[in-house]
C-alpha positions as CSV (number, residue, x, y, z in Angstrom):
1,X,123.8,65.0,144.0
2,X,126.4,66.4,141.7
3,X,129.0,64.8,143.8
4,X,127.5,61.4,143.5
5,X,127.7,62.1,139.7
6,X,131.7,62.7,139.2
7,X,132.5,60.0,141.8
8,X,130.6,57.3,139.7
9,X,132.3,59.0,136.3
10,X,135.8,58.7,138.0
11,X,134.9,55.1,138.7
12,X,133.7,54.3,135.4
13,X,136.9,55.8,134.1
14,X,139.3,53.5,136.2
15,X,138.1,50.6,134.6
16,X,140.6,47.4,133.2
17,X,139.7,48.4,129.5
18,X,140.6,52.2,130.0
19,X,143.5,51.2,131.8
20,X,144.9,49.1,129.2
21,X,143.9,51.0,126.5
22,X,146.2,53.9,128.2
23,X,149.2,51.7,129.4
24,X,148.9,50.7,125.1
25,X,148.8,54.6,124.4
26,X,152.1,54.9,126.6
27,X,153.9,52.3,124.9
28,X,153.0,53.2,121.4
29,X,154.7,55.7,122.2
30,X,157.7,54.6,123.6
31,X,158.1,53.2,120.0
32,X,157.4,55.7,117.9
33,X,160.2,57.4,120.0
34,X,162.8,54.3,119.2
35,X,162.2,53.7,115.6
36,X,162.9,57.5,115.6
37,X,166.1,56.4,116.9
38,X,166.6,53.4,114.9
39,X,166.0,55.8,111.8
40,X,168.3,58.6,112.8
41,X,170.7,55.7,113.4
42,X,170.7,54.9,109.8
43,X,172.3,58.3,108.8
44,X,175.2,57.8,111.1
45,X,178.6,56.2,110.0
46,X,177.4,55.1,106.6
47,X,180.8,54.4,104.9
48,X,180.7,50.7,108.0
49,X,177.1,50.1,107.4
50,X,178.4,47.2,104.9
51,X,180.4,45.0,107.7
52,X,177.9,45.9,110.5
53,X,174.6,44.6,108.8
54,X,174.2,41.3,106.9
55,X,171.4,42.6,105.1
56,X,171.7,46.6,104.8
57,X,168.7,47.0,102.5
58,X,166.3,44.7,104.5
59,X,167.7,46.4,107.8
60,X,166.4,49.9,106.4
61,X,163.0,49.0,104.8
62,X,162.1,47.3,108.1
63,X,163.1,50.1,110.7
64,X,161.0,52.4,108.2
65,X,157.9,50.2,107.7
66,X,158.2,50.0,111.9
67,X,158.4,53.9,112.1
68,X,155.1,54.1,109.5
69,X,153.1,50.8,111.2
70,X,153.6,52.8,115.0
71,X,152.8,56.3,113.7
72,X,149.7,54.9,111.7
73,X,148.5,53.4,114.9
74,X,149.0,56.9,117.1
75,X,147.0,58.7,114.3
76,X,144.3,56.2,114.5
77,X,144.4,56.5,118.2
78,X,144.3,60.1,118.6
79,X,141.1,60.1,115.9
80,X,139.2,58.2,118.8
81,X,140.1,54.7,118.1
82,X,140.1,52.5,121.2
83,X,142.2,49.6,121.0
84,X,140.9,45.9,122.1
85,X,142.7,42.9,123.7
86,X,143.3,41.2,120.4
87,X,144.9,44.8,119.1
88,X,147.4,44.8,122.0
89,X,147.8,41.1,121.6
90,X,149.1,41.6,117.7
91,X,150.9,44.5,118.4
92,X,153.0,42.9,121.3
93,X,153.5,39.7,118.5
94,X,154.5,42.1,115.8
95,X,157.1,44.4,118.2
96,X,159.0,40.9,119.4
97,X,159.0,39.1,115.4
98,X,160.0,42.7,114.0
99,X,162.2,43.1,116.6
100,X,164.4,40.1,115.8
101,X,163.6,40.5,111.9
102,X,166.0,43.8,112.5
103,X,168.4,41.1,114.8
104,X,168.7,38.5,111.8
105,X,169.3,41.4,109.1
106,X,172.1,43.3,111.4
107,X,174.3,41.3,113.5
108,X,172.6,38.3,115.0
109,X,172.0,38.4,118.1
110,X,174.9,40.7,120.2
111,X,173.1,43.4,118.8
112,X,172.2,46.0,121.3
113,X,168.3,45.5,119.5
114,X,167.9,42.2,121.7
115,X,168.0,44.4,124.5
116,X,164.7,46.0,123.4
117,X,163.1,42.4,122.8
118,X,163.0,42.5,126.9
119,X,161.0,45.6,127.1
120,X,158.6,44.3,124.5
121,X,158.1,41.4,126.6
122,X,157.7,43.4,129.5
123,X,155.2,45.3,128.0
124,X,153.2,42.8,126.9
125,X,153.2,41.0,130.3
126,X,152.0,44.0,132.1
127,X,148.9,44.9,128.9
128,X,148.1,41.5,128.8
129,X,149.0,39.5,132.9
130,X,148.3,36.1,131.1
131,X,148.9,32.8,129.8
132,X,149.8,35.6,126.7
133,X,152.4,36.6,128.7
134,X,154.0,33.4,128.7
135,X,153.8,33.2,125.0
136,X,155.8,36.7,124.4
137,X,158.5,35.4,126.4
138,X,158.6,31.6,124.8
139,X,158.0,33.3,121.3
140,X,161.2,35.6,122.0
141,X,163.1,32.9,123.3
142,X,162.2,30.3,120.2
143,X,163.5,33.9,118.1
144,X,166.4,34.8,119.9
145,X,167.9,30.7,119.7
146,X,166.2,30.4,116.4
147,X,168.7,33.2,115.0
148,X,171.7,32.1,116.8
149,X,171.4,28.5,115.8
150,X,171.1,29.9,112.3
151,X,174.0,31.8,112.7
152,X,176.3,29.2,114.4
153,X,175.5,26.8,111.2
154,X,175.3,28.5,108.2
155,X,177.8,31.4,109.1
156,X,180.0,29.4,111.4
157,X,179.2,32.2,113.9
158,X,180.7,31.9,117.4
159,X,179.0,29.2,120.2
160,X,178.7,32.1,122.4
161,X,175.9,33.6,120.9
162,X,173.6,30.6,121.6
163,X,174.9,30.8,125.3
164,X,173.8,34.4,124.6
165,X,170.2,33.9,123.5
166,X,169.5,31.2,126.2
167,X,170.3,33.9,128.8
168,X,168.1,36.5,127.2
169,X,165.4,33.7,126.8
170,X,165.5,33.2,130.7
171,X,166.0,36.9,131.5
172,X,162.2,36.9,128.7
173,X,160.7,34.5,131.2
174,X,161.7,35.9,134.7
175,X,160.4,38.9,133.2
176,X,157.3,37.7,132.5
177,X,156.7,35.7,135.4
178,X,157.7,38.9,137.5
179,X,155.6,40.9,135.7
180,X,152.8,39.1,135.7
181,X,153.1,38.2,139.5
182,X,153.1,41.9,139.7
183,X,150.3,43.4,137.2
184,X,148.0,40.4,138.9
185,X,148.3,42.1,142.4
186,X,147.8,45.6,141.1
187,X,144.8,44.4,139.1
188,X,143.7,42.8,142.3
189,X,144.1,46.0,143.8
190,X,142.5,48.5,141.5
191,X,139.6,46.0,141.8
192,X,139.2,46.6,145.2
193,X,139.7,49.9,144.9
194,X,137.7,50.6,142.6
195,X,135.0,48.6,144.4
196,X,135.1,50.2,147.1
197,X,135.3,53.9,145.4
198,X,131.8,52.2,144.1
199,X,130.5,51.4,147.6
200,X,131.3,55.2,148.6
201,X,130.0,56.4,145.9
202,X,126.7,54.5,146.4
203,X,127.0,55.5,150.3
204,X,127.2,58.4,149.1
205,X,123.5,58.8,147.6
206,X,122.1,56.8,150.2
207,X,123.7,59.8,152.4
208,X,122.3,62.5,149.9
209,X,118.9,60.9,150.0
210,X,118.7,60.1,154.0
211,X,120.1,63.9,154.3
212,X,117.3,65.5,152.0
213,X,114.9,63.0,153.0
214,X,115.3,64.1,156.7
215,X,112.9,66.4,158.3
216,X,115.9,67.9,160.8
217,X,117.3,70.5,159.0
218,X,120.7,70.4,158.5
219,X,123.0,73.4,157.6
220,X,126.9,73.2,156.8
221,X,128.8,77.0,157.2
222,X,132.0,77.7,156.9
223,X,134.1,80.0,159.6
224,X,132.7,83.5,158.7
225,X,129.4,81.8,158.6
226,X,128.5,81.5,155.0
227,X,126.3,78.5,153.5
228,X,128.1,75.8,152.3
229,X,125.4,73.0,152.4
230,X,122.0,73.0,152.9
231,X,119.1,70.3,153.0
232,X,115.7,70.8,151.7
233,X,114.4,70.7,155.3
234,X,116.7,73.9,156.3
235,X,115.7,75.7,153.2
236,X,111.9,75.0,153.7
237,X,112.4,75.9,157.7
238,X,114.7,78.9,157.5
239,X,113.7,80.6,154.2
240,X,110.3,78.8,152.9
241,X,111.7,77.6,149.5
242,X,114.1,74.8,149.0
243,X,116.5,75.5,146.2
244,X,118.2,72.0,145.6
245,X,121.5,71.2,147.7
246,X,124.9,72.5,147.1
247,X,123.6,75.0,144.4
248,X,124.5,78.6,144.2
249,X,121.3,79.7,145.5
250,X,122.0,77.9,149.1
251,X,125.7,80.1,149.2
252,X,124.4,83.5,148.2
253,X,121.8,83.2,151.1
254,X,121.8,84.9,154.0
255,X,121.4,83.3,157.6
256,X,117.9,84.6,159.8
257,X,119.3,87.5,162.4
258,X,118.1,85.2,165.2
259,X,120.8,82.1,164.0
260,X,123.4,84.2,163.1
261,X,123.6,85.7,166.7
262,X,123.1,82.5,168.2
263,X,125.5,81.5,166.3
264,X,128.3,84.6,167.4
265,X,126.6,83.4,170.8
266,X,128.2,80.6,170.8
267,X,131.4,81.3,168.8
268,X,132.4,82.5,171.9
269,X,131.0,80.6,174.3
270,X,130.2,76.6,172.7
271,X,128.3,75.8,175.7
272,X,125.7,78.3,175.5
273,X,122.5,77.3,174.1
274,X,120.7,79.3,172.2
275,X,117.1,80.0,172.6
276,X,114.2,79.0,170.3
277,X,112.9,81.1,167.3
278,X,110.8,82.1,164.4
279,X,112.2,82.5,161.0
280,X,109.1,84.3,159.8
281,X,105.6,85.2,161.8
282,X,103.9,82.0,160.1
283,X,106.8,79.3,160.4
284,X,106.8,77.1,163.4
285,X,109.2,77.7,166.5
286,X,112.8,76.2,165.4
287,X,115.9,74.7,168.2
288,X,119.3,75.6,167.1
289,X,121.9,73.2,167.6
290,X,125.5,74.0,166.9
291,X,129.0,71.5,167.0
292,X,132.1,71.4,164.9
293,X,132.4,69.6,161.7
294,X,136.2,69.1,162.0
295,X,137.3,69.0,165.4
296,X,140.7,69.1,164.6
297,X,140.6,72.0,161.8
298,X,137.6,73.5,162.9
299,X,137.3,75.6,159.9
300,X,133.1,74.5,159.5
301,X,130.1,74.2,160.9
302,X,127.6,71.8,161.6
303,X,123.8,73.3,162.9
304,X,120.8,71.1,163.6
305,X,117.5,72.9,163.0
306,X,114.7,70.6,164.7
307,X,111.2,71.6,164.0
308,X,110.0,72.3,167.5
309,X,106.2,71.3,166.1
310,X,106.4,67.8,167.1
311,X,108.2,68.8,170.4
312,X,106.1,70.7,171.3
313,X,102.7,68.1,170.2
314,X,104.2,65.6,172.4
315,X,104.3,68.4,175.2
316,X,100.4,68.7,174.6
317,X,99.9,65.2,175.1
318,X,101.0,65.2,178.3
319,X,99.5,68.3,179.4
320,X,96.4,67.1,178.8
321,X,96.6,63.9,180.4
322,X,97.5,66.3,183.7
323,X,94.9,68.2,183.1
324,X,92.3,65.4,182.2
325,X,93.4,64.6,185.7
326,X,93.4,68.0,187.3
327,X,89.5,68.9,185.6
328,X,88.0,66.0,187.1
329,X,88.8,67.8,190.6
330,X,87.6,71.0,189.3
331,X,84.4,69.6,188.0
332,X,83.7,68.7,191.5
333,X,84.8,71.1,194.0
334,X,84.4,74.1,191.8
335,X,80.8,73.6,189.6
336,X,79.2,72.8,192.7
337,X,79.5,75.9,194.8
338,X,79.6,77.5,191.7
339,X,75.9,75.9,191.0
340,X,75.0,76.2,194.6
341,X,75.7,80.3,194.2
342,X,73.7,80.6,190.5
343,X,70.6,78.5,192.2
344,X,70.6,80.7,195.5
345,X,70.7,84.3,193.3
346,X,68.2,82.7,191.1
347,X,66.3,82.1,194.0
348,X,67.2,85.9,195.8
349,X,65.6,87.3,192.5
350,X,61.7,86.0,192.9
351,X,62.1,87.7,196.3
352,X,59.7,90.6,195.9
353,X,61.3,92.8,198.8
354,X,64.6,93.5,196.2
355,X,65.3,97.1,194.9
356,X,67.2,98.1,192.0
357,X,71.1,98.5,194.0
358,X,69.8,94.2,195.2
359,X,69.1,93.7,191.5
360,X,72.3,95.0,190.3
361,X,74.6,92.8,192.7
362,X,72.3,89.7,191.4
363,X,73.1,90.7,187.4
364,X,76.9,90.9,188.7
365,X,76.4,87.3,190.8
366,X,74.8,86.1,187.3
367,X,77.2,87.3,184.7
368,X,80.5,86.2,186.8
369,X,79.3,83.0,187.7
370,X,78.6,82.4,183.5
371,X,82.0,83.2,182.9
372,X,84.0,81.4,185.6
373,X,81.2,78.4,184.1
374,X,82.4,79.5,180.9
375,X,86.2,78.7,181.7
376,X,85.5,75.5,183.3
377,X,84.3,74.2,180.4
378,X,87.0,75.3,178.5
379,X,89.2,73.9,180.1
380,X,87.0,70.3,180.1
381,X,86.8,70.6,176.6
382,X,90.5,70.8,176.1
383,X,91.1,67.7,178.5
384,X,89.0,65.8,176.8
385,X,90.1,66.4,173.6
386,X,90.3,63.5,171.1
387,X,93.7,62.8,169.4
388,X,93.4,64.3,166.0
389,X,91.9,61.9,163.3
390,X,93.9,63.8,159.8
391,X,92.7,63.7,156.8
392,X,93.7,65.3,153.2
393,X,91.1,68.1,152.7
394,X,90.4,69.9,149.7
395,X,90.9,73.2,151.3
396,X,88.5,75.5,148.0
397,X,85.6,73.2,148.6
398,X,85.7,72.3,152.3
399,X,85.7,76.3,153.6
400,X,83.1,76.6,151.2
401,X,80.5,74.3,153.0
402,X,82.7,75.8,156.2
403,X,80.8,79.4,155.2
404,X,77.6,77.6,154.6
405,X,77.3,76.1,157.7
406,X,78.8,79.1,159.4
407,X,76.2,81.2,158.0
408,X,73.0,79.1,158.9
409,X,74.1,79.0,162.4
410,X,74.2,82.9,162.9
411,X,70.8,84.9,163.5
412,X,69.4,86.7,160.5
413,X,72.9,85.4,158.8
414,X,71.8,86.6,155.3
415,X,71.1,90.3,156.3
416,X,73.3,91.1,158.7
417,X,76.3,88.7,158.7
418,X,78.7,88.7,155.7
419,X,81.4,86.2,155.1
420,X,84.0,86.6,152.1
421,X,85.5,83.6,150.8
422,X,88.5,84.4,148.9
423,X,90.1,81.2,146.6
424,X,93.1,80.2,145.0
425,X,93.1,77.7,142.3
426,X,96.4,75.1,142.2
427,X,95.9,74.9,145.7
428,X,98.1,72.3,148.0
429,X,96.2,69.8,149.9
430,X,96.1,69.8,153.9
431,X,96.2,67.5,156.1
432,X,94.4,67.9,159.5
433,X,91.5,66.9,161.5
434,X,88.5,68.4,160.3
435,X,86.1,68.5,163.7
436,X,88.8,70.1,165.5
437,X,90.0,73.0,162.7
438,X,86.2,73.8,162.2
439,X,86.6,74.3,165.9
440,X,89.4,76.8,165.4
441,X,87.7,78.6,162.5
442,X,84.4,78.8,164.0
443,X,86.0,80.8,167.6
444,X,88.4,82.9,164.7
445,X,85.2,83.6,163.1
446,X,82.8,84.5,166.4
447,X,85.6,87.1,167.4
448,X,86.0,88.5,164.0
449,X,82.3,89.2,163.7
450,X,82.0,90.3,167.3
451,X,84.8,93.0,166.8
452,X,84.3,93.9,162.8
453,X,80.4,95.1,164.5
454,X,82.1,96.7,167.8
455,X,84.3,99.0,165.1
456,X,82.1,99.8,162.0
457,X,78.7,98.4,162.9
458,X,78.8,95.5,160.2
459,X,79.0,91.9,160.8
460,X,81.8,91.0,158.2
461,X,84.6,88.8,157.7
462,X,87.4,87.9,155.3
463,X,88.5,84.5,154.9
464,X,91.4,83.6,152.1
465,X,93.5,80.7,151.0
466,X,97.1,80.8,150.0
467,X,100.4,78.8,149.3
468,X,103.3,79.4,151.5
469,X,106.4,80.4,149.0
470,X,107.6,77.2,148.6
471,X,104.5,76.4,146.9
472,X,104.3,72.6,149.0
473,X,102.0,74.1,152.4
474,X,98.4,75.8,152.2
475,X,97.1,78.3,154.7
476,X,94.1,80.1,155.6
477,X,93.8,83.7,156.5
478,X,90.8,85.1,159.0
479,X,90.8,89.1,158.3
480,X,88.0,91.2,160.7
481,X,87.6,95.0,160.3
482,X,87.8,95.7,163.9
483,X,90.1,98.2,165.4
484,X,92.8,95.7,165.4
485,X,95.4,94.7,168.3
486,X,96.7,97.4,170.3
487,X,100.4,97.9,169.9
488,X,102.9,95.8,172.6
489,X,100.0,93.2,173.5
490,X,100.1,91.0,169.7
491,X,102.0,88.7,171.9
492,X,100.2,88.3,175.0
493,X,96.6,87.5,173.0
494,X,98.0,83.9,172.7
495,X,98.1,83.7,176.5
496,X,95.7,82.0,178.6
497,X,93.0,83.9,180.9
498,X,94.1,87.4,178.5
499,X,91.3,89.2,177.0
500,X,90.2,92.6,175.9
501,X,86.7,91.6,176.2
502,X,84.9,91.7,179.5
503,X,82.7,89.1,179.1
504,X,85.0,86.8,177.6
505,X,87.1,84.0,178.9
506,X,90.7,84.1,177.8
507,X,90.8,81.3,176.4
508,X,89.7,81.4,173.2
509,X,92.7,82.4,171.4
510,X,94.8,79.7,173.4
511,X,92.8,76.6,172.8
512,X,92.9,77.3,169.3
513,X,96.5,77.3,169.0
514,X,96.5,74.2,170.9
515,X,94.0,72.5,168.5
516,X,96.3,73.7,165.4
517,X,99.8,72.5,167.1
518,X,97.6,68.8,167.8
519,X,97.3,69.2,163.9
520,X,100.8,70.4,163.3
521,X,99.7,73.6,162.4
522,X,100.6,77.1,163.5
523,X,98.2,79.8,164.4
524,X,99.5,83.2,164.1
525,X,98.9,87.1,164.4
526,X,99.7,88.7,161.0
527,X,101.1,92.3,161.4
528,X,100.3,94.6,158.0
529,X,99.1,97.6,157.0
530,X,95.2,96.3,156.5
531,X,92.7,97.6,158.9
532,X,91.6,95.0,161.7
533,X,93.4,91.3,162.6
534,X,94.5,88.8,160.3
535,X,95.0,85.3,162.1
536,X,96.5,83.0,159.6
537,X,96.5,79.1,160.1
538,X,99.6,77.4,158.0
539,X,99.0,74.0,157.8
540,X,101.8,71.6,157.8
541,X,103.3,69.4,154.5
542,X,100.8,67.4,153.4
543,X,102.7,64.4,153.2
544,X,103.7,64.8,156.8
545,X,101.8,62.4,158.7
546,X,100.3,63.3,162.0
């Protein structure tokens, strides 16, 4: 935004008002520098100064009162003074009556000073492109005959001179008509201009704002890809913490491994595309786009980063429409037999005739028919899954009654089953669907138990809350004390139909990661030094709406 800022200043500084008041500044100059001139003047050829001036002493007190008056005004201006319209306006009147004062007290009108009227008029015509314009030049004009007339009767002075002066007064008007012709267009101009610098400049936040408003991230980098420009959704997806665009912070970061070899990837080859990613165990699967800012220069960068979260809910939509269609089927050409075979061994066992090798096969007929049961309606659960119905939750107070009901629904929960509830006060609200992460927790939970009693013989669990580091997303941790995931299989326990458990299903792990991605949350396997599993559910920006 600290573009936006110094375009609007330069705008503001481009005004009519500071215009003028610079194009004054300019001019005041200019006569400081001639009544310099006009006073160094005075020193040269003194013995003629009688015959060339009518009125020697009036000549010098002027052209030194006109040296103080435009010094005096500079001082003033350099102490901060800004000068208005009716400042120019008197200034301008003053330079063209002055101007002929020092005509009437030298030598009338052939003076070389008329010559400087013009440029008084001028100026006045370009500070002030108006009816005042017209004035300067009929004021001048008025002087300039005024003086010759004078002259021609009282001094019997030549009839040229008033030939003279009406020249000059019509070289005073074309000048200001010119001028003003002129100074109107370039006002005209500068207005437009300077609209339009105002409509980028206001483009330009609406830009800013639709930029870091945007839940695509977008990253500019340079040629030896360094960060230029980043968004706040980049920041949040890449690193976790937004830092504000185009401040220091963004540049001295360093791009993910994975992006920056996609990105040598496809420096050398633009039409490969590079493969999805995770920035971090607990951030959401990201899609690297990558195209040329400048096709011409091609000195930077432009990379998409899309959040592969909504993708990839979209893609759960339709997979379970196909399997909403597909389970029907199964319902009926599988659970049959399947309850045909359970009846007929339940049926084998009241047969008195069976010995222990019969009774064995029937306990193996039994146990896998459960399970294959066991998947089937796992699978129909998942089918007929509900969209999610989100709500903000209070994530301190609803895993407390979580633990509560937890607790009540295991056997002898108080004596044997142990659930820690870690908080963390300041904690960001979630958004998600309560029925369906209760779900999640609850199978997190069942396996936790199950494995913390297979390892140490105790029936514990940890669960925590947390903020993610850019303090705007809460998560939930689910820590067992089992013997944890054997090394090279963390990321096949996501997978449907694997287990480590021989009773178990498979699918466990997998329908709860497709419950949190219907919530816009990620389920994942955190890898540390603590003993057992930690599955940690990072819930998505509360003001993301699902």
């Amino acid at each position: 935004m600290a573009t936006n800022t110094v375009s609007l200043a330069n705008t503001g500084n481009t005004t009519p008002g500071f215009q003028q008041a610079k194009l004054f500044r300019i001019y005041n100059h200019y006569r400081i520098v001639i009544s310099l001139m006009l006073v160094a003047l005075l020193f040269v050829d003194p013995v003629n100064f009688d015959t060339r001036f009518r009125l020697l002493d009036y000549y010098q007190l002027v052209v030194m009162g006109y040296l103080a008056l435009n010094v005096f005004i500079a001082l003033t201006m350099l102490a901060g003074f800004q000068p208005g319209q009716r400042h120019i306006t008197l200034s301008i009147l003053l330079d063209i009556l002055i101007m002929h004062g020092l005509l009437f007290v030298s030598t009338g009108i052939t003076n070389g000073l008329a010559n400087l009227v013009i440029v008084s008029v001028a100026a006045g015509n370009i500070l002030t492109p108006s009816r005042m314009g017209t004035f300067y030049a009929a004021l001048a004009a008025i002087s300039s005959l005024s003086i010759s007339g004078w002259a021609a009767l009282t001094l019997s002075g030549p009839g040229d001179d008033l030939v003279r002066a009406g020249s000059l007064g019509i070289l005073y008007f074309a000048a200001a008509f010119i001028l003003q012709y002129v100074s109107r267009r370039m006002m005209r101009s500068e207005a437009l201009a300077s609209s339009r610098a105002q409509s980028i400049a206001e483009l330009e936040q609406i830009n800013q704002q639709i930029i870091q408003r945007m839940r695509t991230g977008i990253l500019v980098l340079d040629q030896f890809g360094q960060i230029r420009l980043a968004n706040a959704a980049a920041e949040e997806l890449l690193f976790g913490a937004p830092t504000g665009t185009g401040t220091p912070e963004n540049q001295s970061r360093t791009l993910p491994r994975q992006l920056k070899s996609g990105l040598d990837a496809w420096l050398e080859n633009p039409e490969t595309r590079t493969e999805a990613f995770q920035s971090a165990p607990t951030a959401p699967p990201l899609q690297i786009n990558f195209t040329q800012l400048d096709q011409e220069r091609g000195d930077h960068i432009l990379v998409f980063i899309e959040d592969m979260g909504k993708v990839t809910q979209q893609a759960q939509q339709m997979k379970l429409a196909s399997l909403g269609r597909l389970t029907a089927g199964i319902a009926h050409e599988i659970r049959n037999p399947l309850g045909a075979i359970s009846h007929a061994a339940q049926l084998m066992e009241e047969s008195p005739d069976l010995d222990a090798g019969d009774m064995q096969m029937l306990d193996i007929i039994r146990r896998h028919s459960r399970r294959a049961n066991g998947i089937i309606e796992n699978v129909l659960s998942l089918s007929r899954r509900k969209p999610a119905n989100a709500d903000l939750v209070d994530l301190n107070s609803w895993l407390e009654e979580f633990r509560a009901d937890f607790l009540q629904t295991q056997e002898n929960a108080e004596n044997t089953t142990k659930v820690i509830l870690n908080r963390e006060l300041k904690l960001p609200e979630a958004r998600f669907d309560k029925s369906q992460i209760e779900q999640v927790l609850v199978n997190l939970c069942d396996n936790g138990l199950r494995y913390s009693f297979q390892h140490s013989g105790e029936r514990t669990i940890e669960l925590s809350v947390g903020t993610t580091v850019d303090g705007e997303r809460a998560y939930v941790d689910v820590r067992d004390f089992g013997s944890g995931v054997t090394p090279g299989s963390s990321h096949l326990i996501f997978e449907p139909f694997y287990t480590t458990d021989k009773g178990g299903t498979g699918l466990g792990l997998y329908l709860a990661r497709e419950l949190c991605e219907a919530n816009q949350a990620h389920l994942s396997l955190m890898e540390d030094d603590q003993p057992g599993c930690c599955f940690r559910i990072t819930f998505a920006h509360p003001g993301r709406m699902i």
